[in-house]
N, C-alpha and C positions, 0 to 999 in steps of 0.2 A: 536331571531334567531331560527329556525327549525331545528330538528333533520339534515336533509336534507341539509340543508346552511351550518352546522356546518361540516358536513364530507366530502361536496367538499373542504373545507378549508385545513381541515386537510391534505385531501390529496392533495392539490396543496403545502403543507408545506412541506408534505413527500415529493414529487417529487423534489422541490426546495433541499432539505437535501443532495438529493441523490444524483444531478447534483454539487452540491459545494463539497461535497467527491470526487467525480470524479473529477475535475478540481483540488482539492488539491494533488492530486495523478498524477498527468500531471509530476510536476520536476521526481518523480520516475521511470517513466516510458523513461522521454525523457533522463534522464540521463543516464540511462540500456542501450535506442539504442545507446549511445554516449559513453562508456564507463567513462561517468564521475561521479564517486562517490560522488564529492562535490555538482552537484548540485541536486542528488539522495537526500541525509540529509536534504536538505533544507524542503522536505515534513516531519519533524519529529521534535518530540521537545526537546529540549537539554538534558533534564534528559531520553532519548528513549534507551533501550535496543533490539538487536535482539540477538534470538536462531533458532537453529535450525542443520543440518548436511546436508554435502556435500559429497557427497563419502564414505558412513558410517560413518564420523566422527563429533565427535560432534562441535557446535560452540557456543560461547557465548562472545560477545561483545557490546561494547558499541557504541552510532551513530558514533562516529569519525572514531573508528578503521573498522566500517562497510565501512564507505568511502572510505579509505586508499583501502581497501580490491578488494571494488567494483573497483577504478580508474586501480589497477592492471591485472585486466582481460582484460579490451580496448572495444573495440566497438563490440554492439552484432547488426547490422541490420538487420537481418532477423527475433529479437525478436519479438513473436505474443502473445499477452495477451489477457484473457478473463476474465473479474470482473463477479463471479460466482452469489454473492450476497451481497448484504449491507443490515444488518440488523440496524436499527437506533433507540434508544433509547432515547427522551431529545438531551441532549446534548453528548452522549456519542454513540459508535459506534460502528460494527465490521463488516469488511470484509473479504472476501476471494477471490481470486485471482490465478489465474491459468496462467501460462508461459510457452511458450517453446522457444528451437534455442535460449535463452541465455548462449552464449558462450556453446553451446553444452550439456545442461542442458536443463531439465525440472523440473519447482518448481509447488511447491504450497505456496503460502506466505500467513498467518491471520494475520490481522492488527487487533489493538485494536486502533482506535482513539477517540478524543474529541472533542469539538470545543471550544473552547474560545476565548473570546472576538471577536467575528464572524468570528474567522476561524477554518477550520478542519486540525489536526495535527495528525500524528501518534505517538502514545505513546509508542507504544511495536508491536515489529514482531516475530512472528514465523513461520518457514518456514521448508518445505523439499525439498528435492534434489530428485527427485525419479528415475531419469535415464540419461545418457547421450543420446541426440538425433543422 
């Protein structure tokens, strides 16, 4: 295989990578316009923590109590997301993530994900809150 053969591959892998990160991040997204927290976690894996601050204040919990959290706000539909970038490493990952018109909020969230056993999961979040819209 040439030089040549080998880095269209590659990059038809990356591209492939980038598109199953996206689709794994679909629950989080549809559950934000739904105000539904439960099925928000479903993109995360059970040992996943988020940090981060709302309002100045700080946050630090666990996926469940994130749920709980998220189902209490309700439904955001006018949320507008933009995936800044995915940087992809192997099997491990990170994203960044820009939000606004959630529930009056504009974030920025990084995800630290992975993939195992060929799926993409979020492992850790960290986010900020940086204005209400």
């Amino acid at each position: 295989m040439d030089t040549k053969e080998m880095n269209t591959k590659e990059e038809i892998q990356k591209f492939n990578e980038y598109q199953e990160i996206v689709n794994a991040l679909q629950p989080y997204f549809e559950g934000g316009r739904a105000g539904n927290g439960q099925l928000m976690i479903t993109a995360f894996y059970d040992h996943a923590h988020v940090v981060g601050s709302m309002d100045g204040g700080f946050m630090n919990v666990n996926k469940e109590d994130f749920g709980k959290g998220m189902d209490s706000f309700g439904a955001a539909n006018n949320m507008q997301y933009h995936i800044a970038w995915i940087d992809i490493s192997g099997p491990a990952a990170a994203v960044k993530l820009e939000i606004t018109n959630w529930v009056g909020f504009r974030f920025t969230d990084f995800f630290a994900m992975y993939k195992k056993d060929g799926e993409w999961k979020i492992s850790a979040k960290v986010y900020d809150s940086h204005s209400r819209n």
